[in-house]
C-alpha positions in Angstrom: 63.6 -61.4 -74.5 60.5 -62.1 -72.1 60.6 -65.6 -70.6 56.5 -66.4 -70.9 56.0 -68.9 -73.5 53.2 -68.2 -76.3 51.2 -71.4 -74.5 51.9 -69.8 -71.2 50.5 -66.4 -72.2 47.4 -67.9 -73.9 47.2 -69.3 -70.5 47.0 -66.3 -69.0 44.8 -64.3 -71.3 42.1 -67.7 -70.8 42.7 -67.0 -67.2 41.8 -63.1 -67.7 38.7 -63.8 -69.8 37.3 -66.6 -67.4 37.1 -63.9 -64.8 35.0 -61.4 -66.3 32.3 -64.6 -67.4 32.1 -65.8 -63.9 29.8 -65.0 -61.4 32.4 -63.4 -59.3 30.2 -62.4 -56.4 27.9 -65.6 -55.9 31.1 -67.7 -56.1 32.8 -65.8 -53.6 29.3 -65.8 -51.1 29.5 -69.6 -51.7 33.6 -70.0 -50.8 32.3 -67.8 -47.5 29.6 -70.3 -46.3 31.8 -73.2 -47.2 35.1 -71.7 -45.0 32.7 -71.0 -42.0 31.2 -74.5 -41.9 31.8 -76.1 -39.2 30.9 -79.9 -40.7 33.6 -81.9 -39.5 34.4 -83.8 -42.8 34.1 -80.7 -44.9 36.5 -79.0 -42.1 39.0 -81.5 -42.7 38.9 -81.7 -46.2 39.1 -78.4 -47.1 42.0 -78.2 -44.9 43.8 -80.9 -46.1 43.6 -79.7 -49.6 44.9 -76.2 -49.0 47.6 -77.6 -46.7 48.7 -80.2 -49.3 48.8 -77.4 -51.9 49.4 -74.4 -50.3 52.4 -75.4 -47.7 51.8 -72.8 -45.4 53.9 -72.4 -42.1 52.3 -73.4 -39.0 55.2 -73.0 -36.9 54.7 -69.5 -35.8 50.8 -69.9 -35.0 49.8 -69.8 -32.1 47.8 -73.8 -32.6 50.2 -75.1 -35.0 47.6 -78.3 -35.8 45.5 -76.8 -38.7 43.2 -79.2 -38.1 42.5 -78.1 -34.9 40.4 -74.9 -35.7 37.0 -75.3 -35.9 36.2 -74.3 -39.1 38.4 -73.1 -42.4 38.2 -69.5 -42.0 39.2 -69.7 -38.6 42.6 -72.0 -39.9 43.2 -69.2 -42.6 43.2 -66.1 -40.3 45.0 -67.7 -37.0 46.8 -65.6 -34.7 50.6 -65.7 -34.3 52.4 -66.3 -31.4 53.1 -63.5 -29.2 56.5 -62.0 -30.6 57.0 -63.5 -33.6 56.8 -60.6 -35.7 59.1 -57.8 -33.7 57.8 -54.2 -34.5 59.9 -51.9 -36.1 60.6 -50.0 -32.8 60.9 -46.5 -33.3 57.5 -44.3 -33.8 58.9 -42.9 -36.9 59.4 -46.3 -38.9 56.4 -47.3 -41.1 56.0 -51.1 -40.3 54.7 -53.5 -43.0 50.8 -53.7 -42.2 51.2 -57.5 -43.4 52.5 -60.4 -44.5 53.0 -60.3 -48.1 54.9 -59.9 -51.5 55.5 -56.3 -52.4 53.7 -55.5 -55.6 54.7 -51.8 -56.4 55.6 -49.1 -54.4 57.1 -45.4 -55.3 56.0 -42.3 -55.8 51.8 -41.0 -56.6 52.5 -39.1 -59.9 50.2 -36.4 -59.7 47.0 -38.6 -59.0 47.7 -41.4 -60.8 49.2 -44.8 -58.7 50.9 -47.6 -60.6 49.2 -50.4 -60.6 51.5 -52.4 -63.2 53.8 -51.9 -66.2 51.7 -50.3 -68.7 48.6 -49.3 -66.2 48.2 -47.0 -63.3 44.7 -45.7 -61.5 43.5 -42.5 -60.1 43.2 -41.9 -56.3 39.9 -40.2 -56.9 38.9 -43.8 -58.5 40.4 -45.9 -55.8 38.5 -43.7 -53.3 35.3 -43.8 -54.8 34.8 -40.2 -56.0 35.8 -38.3 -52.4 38.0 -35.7 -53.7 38.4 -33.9 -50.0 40.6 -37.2 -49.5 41.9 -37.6 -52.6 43.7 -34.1 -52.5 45.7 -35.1 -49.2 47.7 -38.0 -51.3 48.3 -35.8 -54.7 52.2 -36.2 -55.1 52.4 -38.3 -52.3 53.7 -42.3 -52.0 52.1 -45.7 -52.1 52.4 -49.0 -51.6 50.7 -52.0 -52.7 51.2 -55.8 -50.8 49.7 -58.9 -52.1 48.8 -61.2 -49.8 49.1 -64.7 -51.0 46.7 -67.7 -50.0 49.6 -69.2 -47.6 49.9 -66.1 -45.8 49.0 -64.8 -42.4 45.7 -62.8 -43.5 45.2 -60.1 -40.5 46.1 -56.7 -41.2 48.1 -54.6 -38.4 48.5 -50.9 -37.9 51.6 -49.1 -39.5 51.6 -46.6 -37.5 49.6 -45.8 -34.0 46.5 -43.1 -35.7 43.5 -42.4 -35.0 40.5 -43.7 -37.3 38.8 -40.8 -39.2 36.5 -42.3 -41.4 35.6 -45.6 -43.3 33.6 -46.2 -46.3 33.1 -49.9 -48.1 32.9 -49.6 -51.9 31.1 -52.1 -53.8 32.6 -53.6 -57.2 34.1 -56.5 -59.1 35.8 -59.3 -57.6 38.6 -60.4 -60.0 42.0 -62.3 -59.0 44.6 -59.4 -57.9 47.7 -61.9 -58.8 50.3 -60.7 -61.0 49.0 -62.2 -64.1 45.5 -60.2 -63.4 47.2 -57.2 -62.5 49.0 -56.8 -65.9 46.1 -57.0 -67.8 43.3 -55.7 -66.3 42.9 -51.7 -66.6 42.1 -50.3 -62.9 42.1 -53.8 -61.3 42.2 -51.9 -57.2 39.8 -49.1 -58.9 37.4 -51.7 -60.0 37.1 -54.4 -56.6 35.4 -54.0 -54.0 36.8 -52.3 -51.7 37.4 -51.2 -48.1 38.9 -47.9 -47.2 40.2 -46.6 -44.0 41.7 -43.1 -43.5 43.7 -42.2 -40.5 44.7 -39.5 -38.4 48.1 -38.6 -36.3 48.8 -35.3 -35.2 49.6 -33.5 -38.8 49.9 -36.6 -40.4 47.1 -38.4 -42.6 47.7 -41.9 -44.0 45.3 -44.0 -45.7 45.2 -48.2 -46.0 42.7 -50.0 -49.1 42.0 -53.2 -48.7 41.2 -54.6 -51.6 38.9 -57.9 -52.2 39.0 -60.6 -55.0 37.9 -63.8 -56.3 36.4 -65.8 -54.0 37.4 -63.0 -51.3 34.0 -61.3 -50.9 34.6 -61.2 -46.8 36.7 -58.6 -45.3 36.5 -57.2 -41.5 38.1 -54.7 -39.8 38.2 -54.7 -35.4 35.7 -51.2 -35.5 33.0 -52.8 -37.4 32.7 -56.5 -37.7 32.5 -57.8 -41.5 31.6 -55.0 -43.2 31.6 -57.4 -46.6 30.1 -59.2 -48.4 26.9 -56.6 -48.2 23.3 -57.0 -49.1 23.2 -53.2 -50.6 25.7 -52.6 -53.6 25.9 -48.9 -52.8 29.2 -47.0 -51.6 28.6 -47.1 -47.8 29.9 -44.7 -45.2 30.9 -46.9 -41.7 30.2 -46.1 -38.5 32.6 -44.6 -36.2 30.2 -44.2 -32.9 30.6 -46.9 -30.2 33.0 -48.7 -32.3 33.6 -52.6 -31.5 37.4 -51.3 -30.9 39.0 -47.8 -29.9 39.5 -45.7 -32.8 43.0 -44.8 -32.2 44.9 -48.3 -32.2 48.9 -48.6 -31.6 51.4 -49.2 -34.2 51.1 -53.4 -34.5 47.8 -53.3 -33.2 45.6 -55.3 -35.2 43.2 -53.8 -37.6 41.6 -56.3 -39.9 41.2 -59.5 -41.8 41.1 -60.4 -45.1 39.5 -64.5 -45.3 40.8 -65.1 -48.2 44.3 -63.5 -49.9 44.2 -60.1 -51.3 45.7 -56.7 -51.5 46.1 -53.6 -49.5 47.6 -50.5 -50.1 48.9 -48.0 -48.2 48.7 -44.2 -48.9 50.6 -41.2 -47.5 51.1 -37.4 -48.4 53.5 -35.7 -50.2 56.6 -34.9 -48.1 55.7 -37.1 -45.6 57.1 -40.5 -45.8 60.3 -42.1 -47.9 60.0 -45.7 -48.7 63.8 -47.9 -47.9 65.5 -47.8 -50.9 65.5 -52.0 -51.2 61.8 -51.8 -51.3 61.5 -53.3 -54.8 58.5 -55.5 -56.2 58.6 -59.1 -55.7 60.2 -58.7 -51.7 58.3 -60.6 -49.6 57.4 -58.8 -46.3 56.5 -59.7 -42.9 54.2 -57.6 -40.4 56.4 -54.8 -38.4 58.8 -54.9 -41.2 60.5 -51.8 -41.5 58.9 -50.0 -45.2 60.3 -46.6 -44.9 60.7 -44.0 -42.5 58.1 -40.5 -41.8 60.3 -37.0 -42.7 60.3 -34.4 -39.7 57.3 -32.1 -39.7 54.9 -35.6 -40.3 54.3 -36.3 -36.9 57.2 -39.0 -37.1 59.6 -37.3 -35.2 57.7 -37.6 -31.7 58.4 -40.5 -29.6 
């Protein structure tokens, strides 16, 4: 017998509802302005609250005094301390890309990812109609992390690749929490979207990150903030004189989320098996050992 209570469901489906009524995209350009500000009472305050709510752990940042960062945004996506997430060492290991709850990972059946009990999405969907792409992760494995609000929100490299293209994809902005997840058809189909597709040898991997409510900003080292955007259009990014090199080492930073949200990882079939403990609900840390690259993937060179 499920353990919800009939309030706690009502709860739930008010929860669900509220989110398609909202103006999802001018509350999340507001939360943006309001994070950046650097008003010293509206610094501290906003602080405060999250801290007082949220718990998160300074102890492994690199300025442990959250009140010490200029603004929010730069308190929600501080750096870590220099070792304080050891890599999974050998090239062949696929290290968590960040801190995070495992949401679902397994196998792509056919082209359809699971999303949650009940609901999956296409890859062509997820990838914004670019089938070329979509074919290379038919059959192939996935993983989806959740990023809470008290976790360490930049996104690292799983492997060393090199960056092959880029495209933002405009959409919705709803809550990816469990509870949204469950009951909202195509949830990482539907958000906006940022999606990165990577190159090593043979191997070609892709990572989504996905944005929600009140998490309109996402950034990536190449390109600055590529959202929120002015035009709602699918957007190609550039990869000429890129702010970073386009081939990055395993661990290497890659992006930032300024708010929580979701990314997901992509790989071919044949190419990658995922540890067999690697069940939803396991909370992760960044260099965390996720599974391992088979021979003939380009995992087997040091």
């Amino acid at each position: 017998m499920s353990g919800a209570t009939p309030s706690a469901s009502l709860r739930e489906r008010l929860f669900v509802l509220l989110q398609h009524a909202l103006p999802q995209h001018f509350l999340s350009r507001l939360v943006l302005r309001l994070t950046r500000s650097r008003a010293p009472a509206l610094k501290r305050a906003l602080i405060g609250a999250f801290v007082r709510h949220f718990h998160p752990d300074m102890s492994d940042a690199v300025e442990p005094d959250p009140q010490a960062y200029p603004s929010f945004n730069d308190f929600f996506t501080r750096a870590l301390t220099p070792g304080s997430r050891p890599l999974a060492p050998e090239a062949r290991l696929i290290a968590s890309p960040v801190d995070g709850t495992m949401s679902q990972a397994g196998r792509i059946e056919g082209d359809r990812i699971l999303q949650a009990k009940g609901h999956a999405y296409s890859i062509a969907a997820l990838l914004a109609g670019e089938p070329r792409w979509a074919e290379h992760f038919t059959g192939g494995s996935f993983a989806t992390l959740y990023l809470a609000p008290y976790n360490y929100h930049r996104i690292h490299m799983p492997l060393a690749a090199r960056l092959r293209a880029a495209w933002f994809v405009p959409g919705r902005l709803f809550s990816v929490n469990a509870t949204t997840a469950a009951a909202v058809p195509g949830l990482f189909a539907r958000n906006e979207r940022v999606v990165l597709l990577f190159e090593d040898g043979p191997l070609v991997w892709g990572l989504v990150m996905v944005g929600a409510l009140f998490v309109g900003s996402m950034s990536t080292v190449w390109h600055g903030d590529v959202a929120p955007r002015t035009e709602r259009r699918i957007t190609a990014l550039p990869l000429e004189a890129p702010l970073a090199p386009l081939k990055l080492a395993k661990g290497a930073e890659l992006g930032r989320f300024n708010m929580g949200s979701t990314v997901i990882l992509l790989l071919p079939p044949q190419a990658a098996e995922w540890r067999a403990d690697l069940a939803a609900g396991r909370t992760l840390q960044v260099g965390e050992t996720l599974g391992h690259l088979l021979a003939g993937t380009g995992g087997e060179r040091p």
